[in-house]
N, C-alpha and C positions, 0 to 999 in steps of 0.2 A: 706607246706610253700607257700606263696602268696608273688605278687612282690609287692612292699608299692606302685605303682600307685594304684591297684587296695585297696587299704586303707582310709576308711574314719572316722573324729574322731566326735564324738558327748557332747557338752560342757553342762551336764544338771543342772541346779539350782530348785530354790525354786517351785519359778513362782509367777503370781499374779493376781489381776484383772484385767478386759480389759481394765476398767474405775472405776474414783470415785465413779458412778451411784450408787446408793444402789442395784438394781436388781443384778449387776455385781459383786458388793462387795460379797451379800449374796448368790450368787450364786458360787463363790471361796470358801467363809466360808463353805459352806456345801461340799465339794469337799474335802478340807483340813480335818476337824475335822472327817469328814467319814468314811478320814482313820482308820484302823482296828490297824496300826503301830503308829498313833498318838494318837486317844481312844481307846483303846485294850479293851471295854466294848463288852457283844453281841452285835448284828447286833440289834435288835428290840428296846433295851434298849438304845445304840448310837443312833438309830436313833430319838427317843421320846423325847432324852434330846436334840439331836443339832437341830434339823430340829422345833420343840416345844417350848425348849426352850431358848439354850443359841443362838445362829441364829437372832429369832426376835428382840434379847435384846443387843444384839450386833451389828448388822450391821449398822444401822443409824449411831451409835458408830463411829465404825473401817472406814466407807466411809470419816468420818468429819478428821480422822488420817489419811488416806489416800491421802486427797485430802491435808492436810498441808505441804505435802513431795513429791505431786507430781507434776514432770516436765513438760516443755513444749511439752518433744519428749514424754511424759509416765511416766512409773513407773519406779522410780531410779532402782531397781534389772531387769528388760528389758534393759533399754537401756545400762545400764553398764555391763550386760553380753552379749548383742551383740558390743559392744566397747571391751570388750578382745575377740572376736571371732574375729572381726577384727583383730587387733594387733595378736594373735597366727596365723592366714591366712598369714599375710603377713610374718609370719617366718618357714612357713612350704608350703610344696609341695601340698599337699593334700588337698583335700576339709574339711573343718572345719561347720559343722551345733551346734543350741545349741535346748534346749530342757527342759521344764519343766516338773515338777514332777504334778505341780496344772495349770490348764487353757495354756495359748496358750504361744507358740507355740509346740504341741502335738507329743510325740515322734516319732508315725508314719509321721508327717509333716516333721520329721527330718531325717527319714530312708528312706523316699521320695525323699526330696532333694537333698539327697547325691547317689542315685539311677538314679535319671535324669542327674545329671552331670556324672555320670559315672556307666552304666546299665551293665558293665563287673565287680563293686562289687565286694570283696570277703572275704573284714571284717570289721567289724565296732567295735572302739574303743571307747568306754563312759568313761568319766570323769567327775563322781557327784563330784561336788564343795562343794564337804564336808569334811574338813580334818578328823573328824572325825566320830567314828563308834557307831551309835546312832539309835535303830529300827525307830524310829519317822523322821531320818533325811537320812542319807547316805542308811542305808535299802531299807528302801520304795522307794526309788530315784531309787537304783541297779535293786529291786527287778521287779518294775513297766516297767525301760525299758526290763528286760526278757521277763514281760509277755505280753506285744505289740509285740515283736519280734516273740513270739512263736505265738501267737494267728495268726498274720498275716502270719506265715508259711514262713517269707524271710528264702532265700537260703545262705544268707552272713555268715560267722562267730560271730559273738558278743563276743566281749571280755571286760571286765567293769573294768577300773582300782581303784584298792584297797585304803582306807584312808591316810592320807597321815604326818599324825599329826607330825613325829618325823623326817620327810623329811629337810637333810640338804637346799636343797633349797628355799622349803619353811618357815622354821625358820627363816632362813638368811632374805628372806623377810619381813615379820610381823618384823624383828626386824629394820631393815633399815627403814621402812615405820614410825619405833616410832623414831626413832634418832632424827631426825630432830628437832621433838615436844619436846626433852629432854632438846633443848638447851635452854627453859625458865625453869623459879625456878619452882620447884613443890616441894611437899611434898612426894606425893606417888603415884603410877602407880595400879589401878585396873585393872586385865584382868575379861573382863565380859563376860561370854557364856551362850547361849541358854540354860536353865534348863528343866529337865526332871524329871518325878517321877521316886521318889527313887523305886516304884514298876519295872519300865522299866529297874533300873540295876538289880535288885535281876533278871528279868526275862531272861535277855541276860546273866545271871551267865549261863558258858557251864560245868562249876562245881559243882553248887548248892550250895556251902558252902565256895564261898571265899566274892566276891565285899560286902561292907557295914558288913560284919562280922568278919573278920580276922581285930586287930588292922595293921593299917598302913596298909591298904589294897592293896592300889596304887602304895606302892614299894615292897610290896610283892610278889616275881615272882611269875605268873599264867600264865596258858592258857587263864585264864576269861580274859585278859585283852584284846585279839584282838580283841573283841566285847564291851569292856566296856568306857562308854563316861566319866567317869569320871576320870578311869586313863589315858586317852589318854589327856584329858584335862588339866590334871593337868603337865603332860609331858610336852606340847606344852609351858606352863605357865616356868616351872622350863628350858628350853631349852633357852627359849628367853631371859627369865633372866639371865641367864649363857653367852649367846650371848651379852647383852649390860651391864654385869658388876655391876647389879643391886643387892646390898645386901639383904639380907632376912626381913629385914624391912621398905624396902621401895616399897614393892609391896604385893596383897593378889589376890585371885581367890574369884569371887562370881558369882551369878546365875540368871538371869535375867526369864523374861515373862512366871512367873508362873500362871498355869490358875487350876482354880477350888479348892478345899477346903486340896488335900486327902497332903502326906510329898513329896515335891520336892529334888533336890538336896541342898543342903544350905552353904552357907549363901547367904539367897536372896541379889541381887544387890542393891534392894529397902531399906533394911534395914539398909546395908553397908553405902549406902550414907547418911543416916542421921544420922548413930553413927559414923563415920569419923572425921567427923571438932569437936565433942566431944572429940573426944582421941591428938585433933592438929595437925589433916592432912587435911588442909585448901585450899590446892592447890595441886588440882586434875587432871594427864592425867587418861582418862579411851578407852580399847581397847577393841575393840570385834573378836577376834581369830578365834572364830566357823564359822563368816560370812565372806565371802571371797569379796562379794560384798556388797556396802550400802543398807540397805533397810528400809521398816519400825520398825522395831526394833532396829535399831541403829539412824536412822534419825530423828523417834520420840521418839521411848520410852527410848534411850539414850540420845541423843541430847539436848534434849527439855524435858520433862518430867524427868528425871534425872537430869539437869543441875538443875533444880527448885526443885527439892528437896534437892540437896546438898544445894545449895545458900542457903535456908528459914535453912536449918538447921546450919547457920551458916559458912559456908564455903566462902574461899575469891576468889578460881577463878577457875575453870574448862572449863579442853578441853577435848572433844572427837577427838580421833585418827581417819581417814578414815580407811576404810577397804582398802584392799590390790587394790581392783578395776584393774584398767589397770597399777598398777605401774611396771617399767618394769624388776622388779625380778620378777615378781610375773611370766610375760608373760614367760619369759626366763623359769619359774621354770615347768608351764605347758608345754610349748613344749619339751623342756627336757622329762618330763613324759611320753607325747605322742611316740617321738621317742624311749625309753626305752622300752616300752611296744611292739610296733612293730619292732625292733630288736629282738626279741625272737620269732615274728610269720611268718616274713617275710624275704624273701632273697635280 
């Protein structure tokens, strides 16, 4: 057991580029899609298609996306996860660093910093800003800060706290954070998350024969499920619901920033919003759960590219929810977390 002075906690996200620059853009895209947990292709074969060809074809692309969403300080997912580092700092004792998974700031940058403020160390606390448990997202996050820590041979503890999806306080949150937006007329509430190929759950099945093949997969107890994104997703969805009272027809789950040809999870978001104002759900909140902070995927590819294809198809008026950002359940619900976890390591 350690005394929690000697405790420090590390806040890790996405990450992003340093700039809109194209060098910088494409220089994160190759970073990102690299990944082995995001393309699980071989090494030779990932590298021939990103680096070849999705890379060239894309980045002038994603720089012109980027640069439409981004701020004066930077990139909305920077400065809003150094804006809750703050805010969780000032309700905790202990030194608070944050840390990305892609480009800067590098999680040895962060096992550094909490090292200089205090070279007596003697555990470090990670919290991936992922509720949930997705090889492509929370994994790779966990996994990445292990292997910095072991590669660099620190003497500290590391401890990585676990998804967080069915977490009373953060339900409470995401649901509070929609109230507010309930109180204009809508039709229907879309919760939209990050999609993954349907290959990624069959692969994190620790059963081999439940996720996507048992009907009702998602209420069927399993083991599979603490590794699976789909039922945790679906959870967070039926929770919030249940939290603001929301009847079973006036809300759906779909699947946003599908990339490449092969079955994602579905019903893409993209398809949602254009058969929506068909069936007479004309006025639209839509929330994005998976993201804890704003970023390009909610800022553009929700925001704006979403809002214009509901409209064109019909539709009378759409908001996008903010993500939880600095609201302050959210903060409470993190440091909560943080002390929870070091209550069990320290005296």
């Amino acid at each position: 057991m350690v005394s929690k002075s000697d405790v420090g906690i590390i806040l890790m996200n996405l990450g992003s580029p340093d700039s809109t620059a194209v060098p910088d853009v494409k220089r994160y895209l190759i970073e990102f899609l690299m990944d082995k947990r995001v393309i699980d292709y071989p090494w030779l074969f990932r590298k021939i298609l990103i680096e070849g060809i999705i890379v060239p074809r894309r980045a002038a692309q994603s720089a012109k996306a980027y640069e439409s969403i981004w701020w004066e300080e930077g990139s909305p997912l920077i400065a809003l996860t150094k804006q809750l580092q703050t805010a969780v700092q000032h309700d905790m004792d202990i030194p608070v660093e944050i840390a990305m998974r892609y480009g800067n700031p590098h999680p040895e940058v962060a096992y550094n910093n909490l090292l200089r403020k205090n070279p007596d160390l003697k555990e470090v606390i990670v919290l991936p800003l992922y509720p949930h448990y997705a090889m492509s997202s929370y994994e790779t996050a966990a996994e990445y800060a292990k292997e910095i820590y072991l590669k660099k041979k620190y003497t500290f503890k590391l401890s990585v706290i676990p998804p967080f999806y069915d977490e009373p306080d953060y339900i409470n949150a995401v649901a509070e954070s929609m109230r507010p937006y309930m109180q204009q007329d809508y039709d229907y509430i879309l919760f939209s998350y990050h999609g993954v190929p349907e290959r990624h759950i069959h692969k994190g099945d620790i059963t081999g024969s439940h996720c996507l093949k048992v009907n009702d997969c998602c209420h069927v107890r399993s083991e599979a499920h603490k590794f699976c994104y789909r039922h945790q997703v679906t959870i967070t969805s039926e929770l919030v619901a249940a939290k603001l009272g929301l009847p079973k027809d006036k809300w759906g789950i779909s699947f946003q920033s599908r990339l490449g040809r092969e079955e994602w999870l579905k019903p893409y978001t993209a398809a949602t919003l254009e058969q929506l104002p068909k069936e007479g759900k004309k006025k639209l909140l839509i929330v994005c759960p998976a993201f804890v902070s704003d970023c390009l995927e909610t800022l553009e590819e929700i925001a704006v590219e979403g809002k214009h294809s509901f409209m064109h198809a019909g539709g009378d008026s759409y908001t996008m929810i903010p993500c939880l950002n600095i609201h302050p359940l959210w903060v409470k619900a993190v440091v909560k977390y943080c002390n929870q976890i070091m209550e069990t390591t320290t005296v």
